[in-house]
N, C-alpha and C positions, 0 to 999 in steps of 0.2 A: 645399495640393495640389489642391484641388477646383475653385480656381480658376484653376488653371495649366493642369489636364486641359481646363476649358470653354474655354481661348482656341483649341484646335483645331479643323480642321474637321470637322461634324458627321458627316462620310465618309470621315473620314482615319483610319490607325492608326500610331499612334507604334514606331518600333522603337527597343524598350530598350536595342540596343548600339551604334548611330551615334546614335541621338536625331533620325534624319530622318522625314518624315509620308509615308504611302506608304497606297495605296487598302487597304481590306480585302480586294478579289480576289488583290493581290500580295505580300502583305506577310509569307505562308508560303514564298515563293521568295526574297525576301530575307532571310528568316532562315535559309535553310539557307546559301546564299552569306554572308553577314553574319558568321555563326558560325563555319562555314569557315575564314573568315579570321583569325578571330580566334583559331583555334586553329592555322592554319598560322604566324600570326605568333609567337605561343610557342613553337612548335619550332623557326623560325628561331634566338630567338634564345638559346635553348638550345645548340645544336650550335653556334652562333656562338662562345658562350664557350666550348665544350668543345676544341672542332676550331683555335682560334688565342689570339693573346692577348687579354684582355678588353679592350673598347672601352669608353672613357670615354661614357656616355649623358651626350644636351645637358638643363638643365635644363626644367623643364616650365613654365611660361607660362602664365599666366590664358587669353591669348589663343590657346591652343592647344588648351585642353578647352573643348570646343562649349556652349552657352547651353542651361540648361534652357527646356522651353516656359514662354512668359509672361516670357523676359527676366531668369528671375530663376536666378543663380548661386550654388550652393551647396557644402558644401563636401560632399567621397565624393561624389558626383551622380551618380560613372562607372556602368557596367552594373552591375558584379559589388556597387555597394551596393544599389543603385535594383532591381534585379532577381534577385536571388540566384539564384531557381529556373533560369535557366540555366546555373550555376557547378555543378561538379563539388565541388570545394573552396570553403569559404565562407572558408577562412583566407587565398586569394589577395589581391593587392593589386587596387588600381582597373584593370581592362580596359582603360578606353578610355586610362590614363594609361602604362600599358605598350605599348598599340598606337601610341598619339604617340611613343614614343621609338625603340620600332625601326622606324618606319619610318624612321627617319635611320640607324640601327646597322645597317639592309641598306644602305643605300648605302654606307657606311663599309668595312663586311665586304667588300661588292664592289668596292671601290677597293681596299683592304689586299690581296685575293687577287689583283688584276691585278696587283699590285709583288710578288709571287712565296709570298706567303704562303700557307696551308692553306684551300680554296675553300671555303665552309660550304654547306651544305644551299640547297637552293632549289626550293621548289614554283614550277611555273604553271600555275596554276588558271583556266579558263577565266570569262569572265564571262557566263554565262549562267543557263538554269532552274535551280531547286533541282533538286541530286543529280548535277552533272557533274562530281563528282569524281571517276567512273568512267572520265570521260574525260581527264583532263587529265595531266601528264607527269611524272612524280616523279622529282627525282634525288636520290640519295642519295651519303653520303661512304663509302669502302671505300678505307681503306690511302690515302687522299689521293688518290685518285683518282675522278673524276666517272661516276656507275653510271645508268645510263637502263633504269628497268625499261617501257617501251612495248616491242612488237614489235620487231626489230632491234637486239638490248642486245648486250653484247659477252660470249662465253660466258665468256671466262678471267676477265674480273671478277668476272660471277655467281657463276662455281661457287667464288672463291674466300672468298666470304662465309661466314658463320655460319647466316644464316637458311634454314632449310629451304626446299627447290626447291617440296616440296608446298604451300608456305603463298606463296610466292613467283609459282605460278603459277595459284592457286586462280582459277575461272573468276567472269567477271560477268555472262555472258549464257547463258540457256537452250543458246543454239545453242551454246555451248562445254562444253553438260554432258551426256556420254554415261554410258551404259550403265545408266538410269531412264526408259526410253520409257513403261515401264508406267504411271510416275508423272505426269511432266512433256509424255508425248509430244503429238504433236496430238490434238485430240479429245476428249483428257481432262480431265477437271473441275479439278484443280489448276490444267490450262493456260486455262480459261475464265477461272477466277478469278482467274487473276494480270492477266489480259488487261483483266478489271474493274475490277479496282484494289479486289475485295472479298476481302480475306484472312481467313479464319476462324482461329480458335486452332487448333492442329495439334501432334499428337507423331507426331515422324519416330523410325520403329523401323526397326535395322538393323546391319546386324556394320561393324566400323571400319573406314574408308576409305573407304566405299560414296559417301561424299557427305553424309550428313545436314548437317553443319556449312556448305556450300558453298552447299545448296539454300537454309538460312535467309539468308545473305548475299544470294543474287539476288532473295528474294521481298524482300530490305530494300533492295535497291537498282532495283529494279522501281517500289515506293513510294515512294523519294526523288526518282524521277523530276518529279512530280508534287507535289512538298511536301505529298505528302497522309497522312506518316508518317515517327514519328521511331525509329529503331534503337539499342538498347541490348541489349548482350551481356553474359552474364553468367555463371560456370561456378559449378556447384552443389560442386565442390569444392571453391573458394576463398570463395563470396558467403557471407555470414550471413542473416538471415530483416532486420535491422537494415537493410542495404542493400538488398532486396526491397523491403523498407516505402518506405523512401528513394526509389527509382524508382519506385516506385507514387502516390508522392506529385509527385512530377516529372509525371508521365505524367495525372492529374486535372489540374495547373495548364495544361499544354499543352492539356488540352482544352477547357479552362474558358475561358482567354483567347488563343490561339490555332487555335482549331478542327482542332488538330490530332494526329492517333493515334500511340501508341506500341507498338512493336512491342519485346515483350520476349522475345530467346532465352536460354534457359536450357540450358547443353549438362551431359548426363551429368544430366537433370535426377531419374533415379533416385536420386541421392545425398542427394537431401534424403528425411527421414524423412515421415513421413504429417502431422505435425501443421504442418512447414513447410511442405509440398503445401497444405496448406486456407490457408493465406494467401492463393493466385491466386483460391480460389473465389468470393469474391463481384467479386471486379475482371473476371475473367476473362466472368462473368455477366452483366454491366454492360455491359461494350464498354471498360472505360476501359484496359485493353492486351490487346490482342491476342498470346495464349503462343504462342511456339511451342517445344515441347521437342523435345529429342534424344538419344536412350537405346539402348543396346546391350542393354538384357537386356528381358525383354518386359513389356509396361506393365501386361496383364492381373494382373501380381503383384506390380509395384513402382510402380505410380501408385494414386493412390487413385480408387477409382469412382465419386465425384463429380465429383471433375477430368478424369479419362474421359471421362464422360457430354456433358463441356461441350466436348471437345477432338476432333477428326476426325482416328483414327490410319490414319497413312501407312506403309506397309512398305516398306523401301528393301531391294531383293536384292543378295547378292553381286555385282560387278564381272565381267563374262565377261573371257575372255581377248581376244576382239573389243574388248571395249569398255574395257580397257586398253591396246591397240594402239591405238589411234585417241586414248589419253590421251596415251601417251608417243611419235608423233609429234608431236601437240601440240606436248611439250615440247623436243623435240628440234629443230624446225623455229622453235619460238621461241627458243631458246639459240644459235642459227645453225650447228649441229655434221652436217654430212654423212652421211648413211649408204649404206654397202658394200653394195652389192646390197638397195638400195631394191626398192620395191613400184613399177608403175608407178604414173604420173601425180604422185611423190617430184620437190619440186623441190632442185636442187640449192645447194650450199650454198660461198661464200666462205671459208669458216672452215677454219685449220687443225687441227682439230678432227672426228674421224672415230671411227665404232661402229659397229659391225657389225649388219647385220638380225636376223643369228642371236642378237646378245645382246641386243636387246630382244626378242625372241621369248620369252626366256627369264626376262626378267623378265618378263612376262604373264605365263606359265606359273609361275613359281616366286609370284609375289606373294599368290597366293590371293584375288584379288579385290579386294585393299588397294590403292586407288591410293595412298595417303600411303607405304607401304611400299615401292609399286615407285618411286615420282618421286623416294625418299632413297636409294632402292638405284642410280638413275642417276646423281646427282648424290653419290653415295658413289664409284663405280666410275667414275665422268671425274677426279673431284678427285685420286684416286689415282694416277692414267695423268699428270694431268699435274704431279703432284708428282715421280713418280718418273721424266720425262724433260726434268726440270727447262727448263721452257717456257717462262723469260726467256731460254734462250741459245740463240742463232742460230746455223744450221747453215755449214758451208765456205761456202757460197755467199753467205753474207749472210739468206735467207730462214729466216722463222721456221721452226723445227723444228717435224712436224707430229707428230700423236699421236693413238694406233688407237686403243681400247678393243674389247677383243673377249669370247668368250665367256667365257672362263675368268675372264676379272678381275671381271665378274658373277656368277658363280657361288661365285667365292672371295669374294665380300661379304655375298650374302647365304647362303655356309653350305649351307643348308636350306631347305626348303619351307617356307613361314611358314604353322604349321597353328594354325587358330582352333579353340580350346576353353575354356569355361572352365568347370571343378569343382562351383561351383555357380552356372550359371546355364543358360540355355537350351539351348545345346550340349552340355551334360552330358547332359540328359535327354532331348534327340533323339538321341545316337548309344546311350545303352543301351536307347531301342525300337529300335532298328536292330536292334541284336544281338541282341535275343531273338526280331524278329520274322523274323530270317535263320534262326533256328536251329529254331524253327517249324518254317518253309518247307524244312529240310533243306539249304540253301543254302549249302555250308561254305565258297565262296569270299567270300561277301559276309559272312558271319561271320567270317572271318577280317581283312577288311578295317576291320570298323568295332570290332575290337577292337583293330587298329591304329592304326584315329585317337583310342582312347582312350589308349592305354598312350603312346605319340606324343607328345598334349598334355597327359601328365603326369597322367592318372588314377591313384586308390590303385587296384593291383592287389588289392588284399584288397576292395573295394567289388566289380570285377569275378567274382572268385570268391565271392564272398554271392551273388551276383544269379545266378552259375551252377550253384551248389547249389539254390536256389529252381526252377532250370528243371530238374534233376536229376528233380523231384520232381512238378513241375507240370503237364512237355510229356511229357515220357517215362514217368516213372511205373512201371507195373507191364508195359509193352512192354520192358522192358529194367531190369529189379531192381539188376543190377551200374553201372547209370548215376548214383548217388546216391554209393555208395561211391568214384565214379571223380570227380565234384566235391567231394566233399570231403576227398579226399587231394590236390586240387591247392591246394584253400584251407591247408591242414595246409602243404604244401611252400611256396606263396609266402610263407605266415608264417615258415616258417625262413630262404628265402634271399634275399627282398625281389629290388628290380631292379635292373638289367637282365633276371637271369639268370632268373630266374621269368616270363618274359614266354615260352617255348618251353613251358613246364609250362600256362599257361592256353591257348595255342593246341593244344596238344597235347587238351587236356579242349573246347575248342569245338568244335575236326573230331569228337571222336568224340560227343558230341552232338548235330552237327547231321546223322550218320551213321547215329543210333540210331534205333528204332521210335519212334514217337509213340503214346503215349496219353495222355488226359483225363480217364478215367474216374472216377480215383481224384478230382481234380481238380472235377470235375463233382456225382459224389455228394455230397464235404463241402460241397459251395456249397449242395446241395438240401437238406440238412441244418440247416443256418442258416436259409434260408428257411423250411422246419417252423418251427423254434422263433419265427424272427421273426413271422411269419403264424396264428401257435396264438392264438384266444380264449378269456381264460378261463383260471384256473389252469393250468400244464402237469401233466398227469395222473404221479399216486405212481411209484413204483419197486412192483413186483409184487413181493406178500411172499416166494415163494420165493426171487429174486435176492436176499434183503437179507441180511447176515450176521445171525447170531445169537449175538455173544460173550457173552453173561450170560443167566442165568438168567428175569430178568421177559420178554427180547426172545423167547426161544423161548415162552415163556406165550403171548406176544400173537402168536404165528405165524410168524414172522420165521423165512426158512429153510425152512419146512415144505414138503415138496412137492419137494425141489431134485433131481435127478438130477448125482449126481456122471459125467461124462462116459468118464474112465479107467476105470472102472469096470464098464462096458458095451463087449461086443463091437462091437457096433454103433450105427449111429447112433440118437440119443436123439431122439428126437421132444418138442422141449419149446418153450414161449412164450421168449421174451427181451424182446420189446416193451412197452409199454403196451397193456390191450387198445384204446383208441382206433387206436392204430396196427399193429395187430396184420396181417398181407399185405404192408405196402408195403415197394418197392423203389425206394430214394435212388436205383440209376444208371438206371432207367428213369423214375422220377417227375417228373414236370412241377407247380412250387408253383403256386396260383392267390392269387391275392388277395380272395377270398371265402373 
């Protein structure tokens, strides 16, 4: 082998899946093309077989698999023996000896489907820099019929697919990702460093739909531009620590013999526990992949602080409604489907295919921020309209019958407002400081509001009523005695009748809370009270013998009791110690603790 390696030239670099010699400057951009292809040609001939009858494959020929260097032919020689680490599957057959055969089995397939048969799949892939498969034109098969997902696709095909619209029309360019200017906009360091081609490790934190998942594709497709980085996906809910390792080990050999990075997204990457988190840390450390994770709940509790430390989190906000109107023209303008009382500068559309402004208005409004929500909610609410006006049959005239979607058939799909909450996670515990810190403030409307988006998204009413006993006692206090009594006969009632119907029983106990006088006091003193005893140096001083009881005989001997002024027992008031005399004057709700 050592001597097959020296018959090349001493500037050349072999590609391990054509076996052709190609400079070291270029030889990262034929590998992404090279590869490419190699993986277009297996789904070719995948859906070949699936999509018609199977095609007898020609046999394979000495003269057909290419010369290792030095002339000398061996046997397995192809990619996937010679090279493993590029194979997903190590149990595949030889690459190069399946690429020789379909490239006769597309020609076959495309003659068979010119004589009337079922057309198979067909990419064209542009031949250019590594990473233009951003650009090049995929059709796919739907019901036997040829689907052009580029700009100008035909909407009735589309929407008659399986694949969600949000995953269908997921964006590849900055300029097509709205409503994260914070993040991505000009000016900002994200956008410096994409610009660079320096991607740092990154956890993108943010409620669902917002983009996270969208932004990791464009920062990997940013890099492929340049073959200066390879893209591996991975979700923490299906990957083991086994496949981690595996692509970590992938991602050294690309750099070792390739000079090239791997960029590893890991989505939902809270899912993995703390001890699989410390797998990325020393890789992550190194440079040998660059992470980038994506997580809904927040990292400061579910990443660990090492992998923190090494990672630059990103905060992705809710979706505006702005910036869902400018998603779902997007989509609407790409689907080629007209809308009724457009916005200016709306261009119009050929399509018999028509929705109303008012009902994407409404999905903005109803989606909560979600685009993956509102782009299934479109694409739920057209599918519908044109199943039920059955849109292969043609009107008296001959022309195709057109078909509205208007508000109501959006509003009848998605129901409801889609309210984010989750029990235990970050949204839990921002809206109950909502609600306490409304009821504070005396604020009953906004107290009532954000008890609503708890009970809403399905909060335990009996958590709510704990936490309003707690401010019975806490905020109100001794301003209002009968306020304690009044949350804990709601907690007493929502334990009998559960919900719905106990949901008028805590709103009912939140107005008159947020109604009642406020005080602290009581609240204030016991806090100063803890700090005495925490701040005391030094034994804490006895119980004064007269406060001690005296049930036996030796305890009265040694004092115990002596001294005591029974209170009932005097007209008036007694003038006597209770304290320690260290503490003997002070007053817990005027005392300030020091730390000396």
């Amino acid at each position: 082998m050592a001597n097959e390696m020296t018959s090349a030239a001493p500037d050349s670099v072999q590609c391990p899946v054509c076996f052709k010699d190609f400079k070291s400057a270029t030889i990262n951009g034929h590998l992404d093309v090279c590869l490419l292809k190699g993986v277009t040609d297996t789904s070719l001939s995948t859906t070949t077989e699936e999509s018609g009858p199977p095609l007898k494959k020609p046999r394979i020929t000495a003269e057909a698999v290419p010369p290792s260097p030095g002339g000398v032919n061996k046997p397995g020689a192809g990619a996937g023996a010679t090279f493993p680490l590029f194979q997903t599957n190590k149990s595949k057959v030889s690459a190069q000896s399946e690429r020789n055969g379909l490239f006769i089995s597309k020609q076959n397939a495309t003659t068979a489907g010119n004589k009337g048969g079922k057309r198979s799949v067909v990419y064209e892939a542009e031949q250019g820099p590594a990473g233009s498969e951003n650009q090049r034109s995929q059709t796919f098969v739907s019901n036997g019929q040829m689907l052009n997902t580029t700009p100008g696709l035909s909407p009735r095909t589309l929407l008659t697919m399986v694949k969600p619209l949000a995953d269908m029309l997921r964006p590849n360019t900055l300029e097509e990702y709205f409503g994260q200017s914070k993040v991505v906009g000009q000016q900002t360091l994200l956008r410096s460093l994409l610009d660079s081609q320096e991607i740092p490790s990154l956890i993108l934190w943010g409620p669902p739909g917002c983009g996270k998942t969208t932004l990791a594709h464009i920062i990997a497709s940013t890099n492929k531009k340049n073959g200066t980085a390879r893209f591996v996906p991975l979700s923490a809910t299906s990957a083991s620590t086994n496949e981690v390792r595996e692509v970590i080990k992938q991602a050294q050999n690309e750099l070792r013999l390739c000079k090239r990075k791997t960029i590893l997204f890991i989505d939902e990457i809270h899912r993995f526990n703390k001890s699989q988190q410390d797998t990325f840390l020393p890789h992550v450390e190194c440079g040998t992949v660059t992470l980038i994770g994506a997580t809904t709940e927040n990292p400061s509790f579910q990443v660990n602080a090492a992998l923190l430390s090494r990672c630059r989190v990103l905060v992705l906000e809710k979706l505006s409604v702005e910036a869902m109107g400018l998603i779902l023209d997007r989509a609407v303008a790409t689907l080629g489907i007209r809308v009724l009382g457009a916005r200016l500068g709306a261009e119009p559309s050929v399509s018999h295919i028509y929705i109303e402004q008012k009902a994407l208005d409404t999905i903005a409004y109803l989606c909560d921020g979600d685009a993956r929500t509102g782009l299934n909610s479109l694409q739920l609410a057209v599918q519908a309209q044109v199943s039920s006006t059955r849109q292969n049959l043609l009107a008296q005239d001959g022309s195709p019958q057109e078909i509205l979607v208007k508000e109501e058939h959006v509003k009848e799909g998605l129901q409801r407002s889609h309210i984010l909450y989750d029990r235990a996670g970050e949204e839990h515990y921002n809206c109950i400081s909502a609600l306490h810190k409304s009821l504070r403030g005396s604020h009953e409307n906004a107290a009532l509001y954000w008890l609503g988006r708890m009970l809403e998204g399905g909060e335990d009413p009996l958590y709510v009523a704990r936490r309003l006993v707690r401010f019975a006692s806490e905020d109100v206090g001794m301003a209002d005695p009968s306020a304690l009594p009044q949350a804990v006969s709601a907690f007493q009632a929502c334990h009998f009748i559960g919900m719905p119907e106990c949901e008028v029983i805590l709103a009912q106990c939140v107005v008159y809370l947020a109604r009642a006088p406020k005080s602290v006091d009581v609240y204030k003193a016991y806090a100063n009270v803890k700090a005495c005893l925490r701040n005391h140096k030094g034994p804490l001083p006895p119980v004064p013998l007269h406060l001690r009881n005296a049930p036996t005989k030796l305890m009265k001997q040694l004092g115990y009791a002596k001294g005591y002024k029974y209170n009932p027992a005097f007209s008036a008031p007694v003038e006597q110690e209770y304290l320690p005399e260290e503490l003997r004057g002070i007053d817990f709700f005027t005392w300030t603790p020091t730390d000396s």
